[in-house]
C-alpha positions as CSV (number, residue, x, y, z in Angstrom):
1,X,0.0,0.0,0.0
2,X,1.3,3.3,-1.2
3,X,0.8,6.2,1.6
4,X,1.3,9.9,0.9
5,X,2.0,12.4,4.0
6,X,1.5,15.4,4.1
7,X,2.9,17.4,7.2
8,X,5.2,20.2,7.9
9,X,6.8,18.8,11.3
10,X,9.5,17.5,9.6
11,X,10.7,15.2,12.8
12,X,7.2,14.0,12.8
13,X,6.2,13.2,9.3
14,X,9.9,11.0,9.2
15,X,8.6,9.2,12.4
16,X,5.3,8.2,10.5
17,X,6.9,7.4,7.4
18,X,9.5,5.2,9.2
19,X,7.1,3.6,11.2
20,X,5.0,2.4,8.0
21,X,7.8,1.2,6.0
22,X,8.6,-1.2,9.3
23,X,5.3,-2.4,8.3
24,X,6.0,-3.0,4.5
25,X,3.8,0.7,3.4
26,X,5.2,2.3,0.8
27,X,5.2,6.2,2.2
28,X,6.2,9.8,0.5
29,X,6.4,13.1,2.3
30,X,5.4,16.5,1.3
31,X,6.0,19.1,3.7
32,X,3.4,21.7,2.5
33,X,0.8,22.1,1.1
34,X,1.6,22.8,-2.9
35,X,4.2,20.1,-2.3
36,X,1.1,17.9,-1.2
37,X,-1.3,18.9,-4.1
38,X,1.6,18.3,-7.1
39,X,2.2,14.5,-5.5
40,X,-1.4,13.8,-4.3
41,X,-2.5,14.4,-8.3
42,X,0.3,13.2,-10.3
43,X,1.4,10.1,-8.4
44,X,-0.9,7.3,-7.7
45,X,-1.4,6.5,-3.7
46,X,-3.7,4.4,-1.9
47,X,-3.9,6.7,1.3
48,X,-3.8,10.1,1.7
49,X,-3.0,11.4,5.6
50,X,-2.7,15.2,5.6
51,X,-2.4,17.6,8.3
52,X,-4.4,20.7,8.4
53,X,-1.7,23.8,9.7
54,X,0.3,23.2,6.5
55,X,2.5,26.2,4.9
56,X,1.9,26.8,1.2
57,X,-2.0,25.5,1.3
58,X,-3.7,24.7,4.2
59,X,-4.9,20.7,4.7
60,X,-8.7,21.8,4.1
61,X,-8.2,23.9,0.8
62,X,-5.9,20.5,-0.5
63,X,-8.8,18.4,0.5
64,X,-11.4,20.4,-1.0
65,X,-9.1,20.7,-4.1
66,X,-8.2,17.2,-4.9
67,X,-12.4,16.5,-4.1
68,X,-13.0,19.1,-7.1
69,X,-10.3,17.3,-9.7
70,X,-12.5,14.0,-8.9
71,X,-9.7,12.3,-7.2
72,X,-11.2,10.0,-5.1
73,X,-8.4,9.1,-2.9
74,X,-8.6,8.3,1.0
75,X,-7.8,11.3,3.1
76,X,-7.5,10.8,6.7
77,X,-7.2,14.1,8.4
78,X,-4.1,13.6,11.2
79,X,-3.8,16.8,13.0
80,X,-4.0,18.9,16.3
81,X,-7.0,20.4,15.5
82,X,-9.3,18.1,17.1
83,X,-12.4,19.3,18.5
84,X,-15.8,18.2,17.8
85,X,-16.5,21.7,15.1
86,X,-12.7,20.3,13.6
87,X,-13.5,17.4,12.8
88,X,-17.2,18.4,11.2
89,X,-15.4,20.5,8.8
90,X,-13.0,17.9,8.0
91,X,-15.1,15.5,7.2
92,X,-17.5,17.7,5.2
93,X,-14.2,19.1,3.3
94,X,-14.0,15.9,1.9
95,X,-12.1,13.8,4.0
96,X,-13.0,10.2,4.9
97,X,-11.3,9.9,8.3
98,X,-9.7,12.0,11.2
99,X,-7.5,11.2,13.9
100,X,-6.3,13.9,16.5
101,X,-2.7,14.3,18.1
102,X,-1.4,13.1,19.3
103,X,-2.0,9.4,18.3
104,X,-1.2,6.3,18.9
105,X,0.8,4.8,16.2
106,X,-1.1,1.9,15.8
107,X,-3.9,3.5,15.3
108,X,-2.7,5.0,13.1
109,X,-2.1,1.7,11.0
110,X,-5.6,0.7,11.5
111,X,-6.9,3.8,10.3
112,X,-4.6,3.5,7.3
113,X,-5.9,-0.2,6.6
114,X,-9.3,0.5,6.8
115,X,-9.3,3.3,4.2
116,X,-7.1,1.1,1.9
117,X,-9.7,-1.7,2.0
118,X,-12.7,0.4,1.7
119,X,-10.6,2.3,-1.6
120,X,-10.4,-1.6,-3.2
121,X,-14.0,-2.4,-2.5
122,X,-15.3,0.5,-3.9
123,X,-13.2,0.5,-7.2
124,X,-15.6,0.0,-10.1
125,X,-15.1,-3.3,-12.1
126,X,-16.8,-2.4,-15.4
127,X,-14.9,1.5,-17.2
128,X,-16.6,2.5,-20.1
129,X,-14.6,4.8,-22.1
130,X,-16.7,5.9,-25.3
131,X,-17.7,2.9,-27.1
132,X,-15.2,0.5,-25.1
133,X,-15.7,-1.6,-22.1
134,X,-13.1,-2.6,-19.8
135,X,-13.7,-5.4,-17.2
136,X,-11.2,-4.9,-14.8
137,X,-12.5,-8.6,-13.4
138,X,-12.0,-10.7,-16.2
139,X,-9.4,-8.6,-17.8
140,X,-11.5,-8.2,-21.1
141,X,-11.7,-5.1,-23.3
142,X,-14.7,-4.7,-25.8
143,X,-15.4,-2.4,-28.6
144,X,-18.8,-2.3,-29.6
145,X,-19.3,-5.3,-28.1
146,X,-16.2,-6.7,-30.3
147,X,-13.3,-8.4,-27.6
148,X,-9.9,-6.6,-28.7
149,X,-7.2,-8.6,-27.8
150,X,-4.7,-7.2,-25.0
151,X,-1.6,-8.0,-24.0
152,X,-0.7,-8.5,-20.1
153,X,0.9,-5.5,-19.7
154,X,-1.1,-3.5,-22.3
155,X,-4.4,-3.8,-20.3
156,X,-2.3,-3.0,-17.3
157,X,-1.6,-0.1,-18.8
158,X,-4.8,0.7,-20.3
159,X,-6.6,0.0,-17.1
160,X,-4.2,2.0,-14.6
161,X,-5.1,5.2,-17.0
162,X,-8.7,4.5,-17.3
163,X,-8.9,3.8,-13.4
164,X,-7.2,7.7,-13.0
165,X,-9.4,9.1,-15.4
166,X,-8.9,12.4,-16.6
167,X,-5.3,12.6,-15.0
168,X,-2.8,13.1,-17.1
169,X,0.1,10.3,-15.8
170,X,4.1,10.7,-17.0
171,X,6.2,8.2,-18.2
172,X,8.1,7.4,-14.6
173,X,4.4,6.8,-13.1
174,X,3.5,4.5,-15.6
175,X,6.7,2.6,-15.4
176,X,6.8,2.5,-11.1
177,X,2.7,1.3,-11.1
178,X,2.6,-1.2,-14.3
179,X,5.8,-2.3,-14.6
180,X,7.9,-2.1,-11.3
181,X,10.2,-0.4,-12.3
182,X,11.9,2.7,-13.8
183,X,15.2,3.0,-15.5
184,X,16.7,5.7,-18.1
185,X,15.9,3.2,-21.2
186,X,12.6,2.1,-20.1
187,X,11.6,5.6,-19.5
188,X,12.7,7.0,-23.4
189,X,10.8,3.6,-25.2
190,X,8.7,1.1,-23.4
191,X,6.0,3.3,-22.8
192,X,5.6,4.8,-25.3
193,X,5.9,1.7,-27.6
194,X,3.2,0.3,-25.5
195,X,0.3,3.4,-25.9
196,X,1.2,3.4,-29.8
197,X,0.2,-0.5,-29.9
198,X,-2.9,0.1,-27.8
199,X,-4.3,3.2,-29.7
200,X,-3.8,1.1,-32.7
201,X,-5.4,-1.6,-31.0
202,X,-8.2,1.0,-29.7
203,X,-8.5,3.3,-32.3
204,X,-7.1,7.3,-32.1
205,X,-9.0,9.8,-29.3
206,X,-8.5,7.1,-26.7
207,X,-5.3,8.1,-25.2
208,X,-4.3,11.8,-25.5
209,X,-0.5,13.1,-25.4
210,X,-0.7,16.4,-22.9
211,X,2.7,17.8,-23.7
212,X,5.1,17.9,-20.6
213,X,2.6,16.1,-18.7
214,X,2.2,12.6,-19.8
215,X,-0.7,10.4,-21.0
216,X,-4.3,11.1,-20.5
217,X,-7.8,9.1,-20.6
218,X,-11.5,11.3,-20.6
């Protein structure tokens, strides 16, 4: 599970992340709150825990933000600001979960876990992208009804875009989610050799090129 954290207390958020990757998470740091926004919508993560007194961007303007570019991701509110009003307008920023300081660091885990599951439960299994149909369950891809025959690692690809809709994703992203892995050569070709097969496979106005930003799906 990939976490992002968003906190200014430097001592702290390296505490937190340290603490996960003891328990095999994944974790990045921003420590305010532009930081925050550029990760939170061009990297993918599975948890989002953000504190509210951040420089930059406050946590409930991020929230609010990343609600309003349809980024669905788990926030869990972790801050000091903890009354009963707090965490009301938390929650109805947009946030799915708030924990006070301090916390208990298991707790902390738990809360994680929970918003991890619930995120995989409630990912659709059926994407409809104009006249195509992607069943993330079976792994088949239809075009007006037609199957269109996929590759592994091309309906990896095609499904990590579609499932970040409207996000235009760079190379690097691509490479660390479907693949594993990133290294100079695989960043300059096997992407890109992969979209061209699929928007031959799909048909052009599938996958857009946003210049400087990577590979997009509306």
């Amino acid at each position: 599970m990939k976490v992002l954290i968003v906190e200014d207390n430097r001592i702290l958020a390296k505490n937190i992340k340290e603490y996960l990757s003891l328990k095999s998470f994944q974790a990045e740091v921003a420590f305010d709150g532009i930081m925050g926004k550029d990760k939170a919508l061009w990297e993918y993560f599975d948890v989002i825990v953000l504190d509210i007194n951040l420089p930059g961007k406050d946590g409930l303007t991020l929230c609010q933000e990343i609600r309003e570019l349809w980024n669905n991701t788990p926030i869990l509110f972790l801050t000091s600001r903890n009354t009963s009003k707090d965490v009301v307008v938390g929650l109805n920023s947009g946030a799915d979960d708030y924990l006070g300081k301090p916390f208990d660091f298991e707790e902390l885990i738990a809360r994680i876990l929970s918003l991890g599951r619930r995120n995989m439960s409630n990912k659709v299994t059926t994407i409809r992208v104009g006249n195509l149909e992607i069943d993330t369950v079976r792994r088949l891809v239809t075009k007006h009804g037609y199957p269109i025959e996929l590759s592994t690692k091309e309906f990896d690809l095609l499904n990590y875009m579609a499932q970040n809709r409207g996000t235009p994703i760079d190379r690097q992203v691509l490479l660390e989610h479907v693949w594993g892995e990133f290294d100079a050569y695989m960043f300059s070709r096997t992407v890109d050799v992969h979209i061209s097969t699929l928007r031959k496979k799909l048909g052009q106005g599938i996958i857009e090129t946003r210049k400087g930003f990577g590979y997009v799906i509306n």
